[in-house]
C-alpha positions, 0 to 999 in steps of 0.5 A: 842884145844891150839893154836900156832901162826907161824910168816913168815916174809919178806925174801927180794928179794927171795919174788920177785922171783916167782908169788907167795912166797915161802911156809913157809917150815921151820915152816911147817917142824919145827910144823910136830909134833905138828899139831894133838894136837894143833891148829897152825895158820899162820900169814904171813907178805908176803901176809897179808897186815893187818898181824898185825890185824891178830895177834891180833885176833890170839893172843886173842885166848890165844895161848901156844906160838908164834914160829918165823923163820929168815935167816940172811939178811933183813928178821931180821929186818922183824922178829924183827918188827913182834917179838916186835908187839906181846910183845906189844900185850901180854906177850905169850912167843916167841920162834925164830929159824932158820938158823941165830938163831943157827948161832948166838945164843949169840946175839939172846937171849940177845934181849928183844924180844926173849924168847927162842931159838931153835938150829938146826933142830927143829921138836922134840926140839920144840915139847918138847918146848912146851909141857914144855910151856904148863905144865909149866916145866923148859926148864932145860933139854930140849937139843937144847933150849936156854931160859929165866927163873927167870932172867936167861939165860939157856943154854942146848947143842944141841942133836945130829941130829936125823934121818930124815927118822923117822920123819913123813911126814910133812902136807902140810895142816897145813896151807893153802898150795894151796895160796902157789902152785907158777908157775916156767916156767908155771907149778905150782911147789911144794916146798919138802924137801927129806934130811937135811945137807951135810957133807962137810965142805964148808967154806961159807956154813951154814950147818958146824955150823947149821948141824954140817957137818952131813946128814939125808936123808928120804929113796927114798921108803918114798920120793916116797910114799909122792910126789904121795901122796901130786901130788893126794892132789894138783896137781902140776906139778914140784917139787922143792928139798930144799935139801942142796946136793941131790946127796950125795947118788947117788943110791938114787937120781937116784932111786927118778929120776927114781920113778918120772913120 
């Protein structure tokens, strides 16, 4: 099986905050669909003190590509540390996203180190990514993918968001989720995203340029179904909702607070 290497940089302070750092959650979410048909590989600079070694002998397996997610902040410097490590190790394409990526895409790929950028939410532009990546395609008609080919810069237009809740659940197991179970006020807590977006236009929020003011919600039946499922597989005692506004809907968080118990 083809192998594709995450990369999890340094976040900042957010590293200080729990016993433990915060599952890689966008790179889970952002591979969902890829996970059955290549092997996916985790390299994270948070709890690997030899992540470089790591890489090397990740990267010595031929991987498709190298996937990299970065907030703005600190963890760019981070990300770019990570980024020019693997271009002095290989020529292996590097695909960035992420909320500071579609925020400032213009400036992303115009770095040397970035390959090809993914815009917005990324489970089905970056499946379609790599597949392009494997056979060898053009990225030309790929929707939400920036990249370089011969020389030049491909600028295709972001889809519209897709529907949250037709997208499978995401395998926590894809990596290995138990050294990222953190304790909150002594109960072991699980990171769970049940929707993506707000619709509200805030001006200091991410989402007006990241989701275009749009929301996606999994339906409180499928959200219920995954949390028993992932409390049988881990054990955990609280769920931490990553949601940008969970109560959009008030008929449906109030269904999912009631469902848990």
């Amino acid at each position: 099986m083809k192998s594709l290497i995450l990369l999890q940089p340094k976040i900042g302070d957010m590293d200080d905050f729990r016993d433990k750092p915060t599952p890689p959650m966008s790179l889970i979410h952002a591979v969902s669909l890829l996970a059955d048909d290549y092997k996916i590989v985790l390299v994270d600079q948070r709890i690997d003190p030899h992540w470089k070694e790591t890489l090397r002998l990740a990267i010595g397996n031929d991987p498709i590509a190298i996937c990299i997610t970065t907030l703005s902040g600190p963890m760019i410097k981070q990300a770019l540390t990570m980024a020019d490590a693997v271009k002095s190790m290989c020529d292996v394409p590097v695909i960035w996203g992420g909320t500071h990526i579609t925020m400032f895409s213009e400036q992303a790929i115009a770095h040397p180190s970035v390959d090809y950028i993914v815009l917005g939410e990324g489970e089905i532009i970056l499946k379609q990514l790599i597949e392009a990546i494997d056979r060898q395609e053009t990225i030309k008609s790929i929707a939400g993918v920036w990249g370089k080919e011969n020389g030049q810069v491909i600028r295709n237009p972001r889809p519209k968001q897709g529907n949250f809740n037709d997208l499978p659940a995401v395998n926590y197991d894809t990596i290995n989720f138990h050294q990222y179970l953190y304790s909150y006020k002594g109960y072991q807590t699980l990171d769970y995203l049940s929707s993506k977006g707000c619709p509200y236009g805030c001006a200091y929020c991410y989402n007006t340029k990241f989701n275009d003011n749009q929301w996606s919600a999994k339906s409180a039946q499928k959200v219920l179904a995954e949390l028993r499922s992932l409390k049988e597989q881990y054990g955990f005692d609280m769920v931490y909702l990553l949601d940008d506004n969970f109560f959009i809907d008030f008929a449906r968080a109030f269904e999912i607070i009631d469902g848990l118990d």
